[in-house]
N, C-alpha and C positions, 0 to 999 in steps of 0.2 A: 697257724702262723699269723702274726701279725706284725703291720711294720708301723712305726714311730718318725713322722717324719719331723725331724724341728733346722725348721731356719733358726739363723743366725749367724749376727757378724755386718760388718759393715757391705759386704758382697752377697747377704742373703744366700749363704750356700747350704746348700740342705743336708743334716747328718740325716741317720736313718740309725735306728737299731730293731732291728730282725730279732723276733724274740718268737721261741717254740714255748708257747703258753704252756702247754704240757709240763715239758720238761721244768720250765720255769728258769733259762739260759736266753741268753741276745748275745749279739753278736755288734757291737759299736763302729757303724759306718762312715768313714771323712768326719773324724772329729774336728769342727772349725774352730774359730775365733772362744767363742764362749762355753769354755770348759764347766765352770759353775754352771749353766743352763742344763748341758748335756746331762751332768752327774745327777742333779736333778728329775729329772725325765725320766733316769736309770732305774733312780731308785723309786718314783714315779711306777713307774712299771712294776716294781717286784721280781724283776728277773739277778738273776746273777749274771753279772760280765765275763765273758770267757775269752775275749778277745776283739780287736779291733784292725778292720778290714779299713785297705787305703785303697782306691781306686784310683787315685795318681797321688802328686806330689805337691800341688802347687797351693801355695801358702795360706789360701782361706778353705782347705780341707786339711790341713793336717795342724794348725797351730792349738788346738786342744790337747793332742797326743803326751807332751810332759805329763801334765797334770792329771790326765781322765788314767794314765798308762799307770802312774804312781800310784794313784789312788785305788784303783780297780784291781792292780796287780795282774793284768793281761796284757799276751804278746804280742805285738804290732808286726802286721802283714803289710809288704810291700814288693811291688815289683821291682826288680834290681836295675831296670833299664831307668828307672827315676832316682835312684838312689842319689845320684850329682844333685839335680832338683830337691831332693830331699835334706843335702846335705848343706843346698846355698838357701833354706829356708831364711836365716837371719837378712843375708842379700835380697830377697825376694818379697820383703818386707817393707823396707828402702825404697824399692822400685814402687811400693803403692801406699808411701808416704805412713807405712802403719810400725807403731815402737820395734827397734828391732827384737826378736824374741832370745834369748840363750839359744844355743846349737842342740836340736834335738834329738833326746836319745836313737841311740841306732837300733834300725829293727830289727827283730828276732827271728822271724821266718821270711822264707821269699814268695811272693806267688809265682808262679808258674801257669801257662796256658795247658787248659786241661785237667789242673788240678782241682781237686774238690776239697772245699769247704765243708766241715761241720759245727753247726748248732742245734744243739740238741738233738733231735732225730732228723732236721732238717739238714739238705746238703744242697751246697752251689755250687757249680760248675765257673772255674775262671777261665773267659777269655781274654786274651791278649787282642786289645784296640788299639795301636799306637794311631798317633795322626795329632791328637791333642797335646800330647806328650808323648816320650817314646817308651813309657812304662804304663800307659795307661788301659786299665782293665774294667771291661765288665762282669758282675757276678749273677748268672742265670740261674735262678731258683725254681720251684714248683708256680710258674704262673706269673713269674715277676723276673725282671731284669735291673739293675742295679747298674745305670752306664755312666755316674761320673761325669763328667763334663763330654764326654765322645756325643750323644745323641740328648736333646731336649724336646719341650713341645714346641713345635713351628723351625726348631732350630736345629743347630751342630756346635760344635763345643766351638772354639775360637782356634784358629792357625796363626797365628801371629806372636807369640809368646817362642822362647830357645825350646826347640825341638820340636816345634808345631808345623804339621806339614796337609795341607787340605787333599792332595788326592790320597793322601797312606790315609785320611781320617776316612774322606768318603768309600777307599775301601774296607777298610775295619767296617765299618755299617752295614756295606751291602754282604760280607763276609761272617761277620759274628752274630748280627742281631736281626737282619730281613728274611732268615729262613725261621726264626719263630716264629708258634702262631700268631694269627689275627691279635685273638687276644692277649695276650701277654702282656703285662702290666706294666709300664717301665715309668721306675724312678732316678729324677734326673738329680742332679748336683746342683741344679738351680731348678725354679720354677714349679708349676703344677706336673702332677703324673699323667701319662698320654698312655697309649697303646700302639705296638709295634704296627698294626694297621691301622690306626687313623694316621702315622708317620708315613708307612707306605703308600699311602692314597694323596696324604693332602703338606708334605715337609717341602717346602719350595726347594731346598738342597738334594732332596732326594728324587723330587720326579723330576729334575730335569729346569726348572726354570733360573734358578740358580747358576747350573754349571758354565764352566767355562768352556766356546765353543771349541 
């Protein structure tokens, strides 16, 4: 396995494509802002696209999906609880001053908590994390966690956005991703990769110095 991380966009948000070297398949993660970059990268890689994984909905992870989704000819996975989010993309746009985009095609499959992903021989497990959004999902892989905007280094995705709630997030964390191991790789949506135990030991959100009493 190896993963592809590229920022980009005005929000530095990080896609990722999960590729089984083997097989020679990825899997296209939160396609953001710069669809040219990603397609790049893709082909960069040498993998074939077989699909692209949304781990929520909000507008600097998913405004590549026209373009990367035409081009590549792969299905857009999404959870249905973001679907509204997904569908006020152009509104969501407005709100952070960036062109509005056309209304983006609707996805073709839903995630579901529990369900497994495959690429190539590789398979993810989807959790369901609402707290960020109310569709928002991490994807657990063989040693890597994939949490979207829900968990970061040092941080937790933002509650303040429609349908952002800080105790449903801070439980989604202590619930989907703190019984991984130590190590467990996690790639966030923004920022550098951490490990679910340097989170555990040192996330000011997560031990406690943060919370509200």
């Amino acid at each position: 396995m190896k993963i592809v991380q590229i920022p980009n966009g005005m929000f530095a948000e990080n896609c990722y494509l999960v590729i089984d070297e083997q097989a020679g398949e990825c899997a296209i993660v939160d396609p953001g802002e710069e669809a040219g970059l990603i397609l790049h990268k893709v082909e960069e890689s040498g993998a074939k696209p077989v699909a692209i994984w949304l781990t929520h909905a909000h507008v600097d992870h998913v405004l590549g999906v026209p373009r990367i989704a035409a081009e590549a000819g792969v299905p857009v996975w999404l959870h249905p609880a973001d679907r509204a989010l997904y569908d006020a993309v152009p509104d969501q746009a407005g709100w952070f001053g960036l062109p509005r985009p056309d209304r983006l095609p609707p996805p073709d499959r839903d995630l579901s908590h529990g369900a497994r992903l495959q690429v190539g021989v590789l398979t993810f497990e989807v959790r369901h994390a609402p707290g960020h959004s109310p569709g928002s999902v991490c994807l657990v892989g063989p040693g890597v966690a994939l949490t979207g905007d829900v968990l970061f280094a040092g941080s937790i995705g933002r509650t303040d956005l429609p349908g952002g709630d800080f105790e449903t997030l801070i439980a989604s964390i202590e619930r989907e991703l703190l019984p991984l191991p130590d190590e467990t790789i996690v790639y966030s949506g923004h920022g550098p990769e951490t490990t679910i135990g340097r989170e555990r030991h040192s996330n000011p959100f997560l031990t406690g110095v943060y919370r509200i009493a």
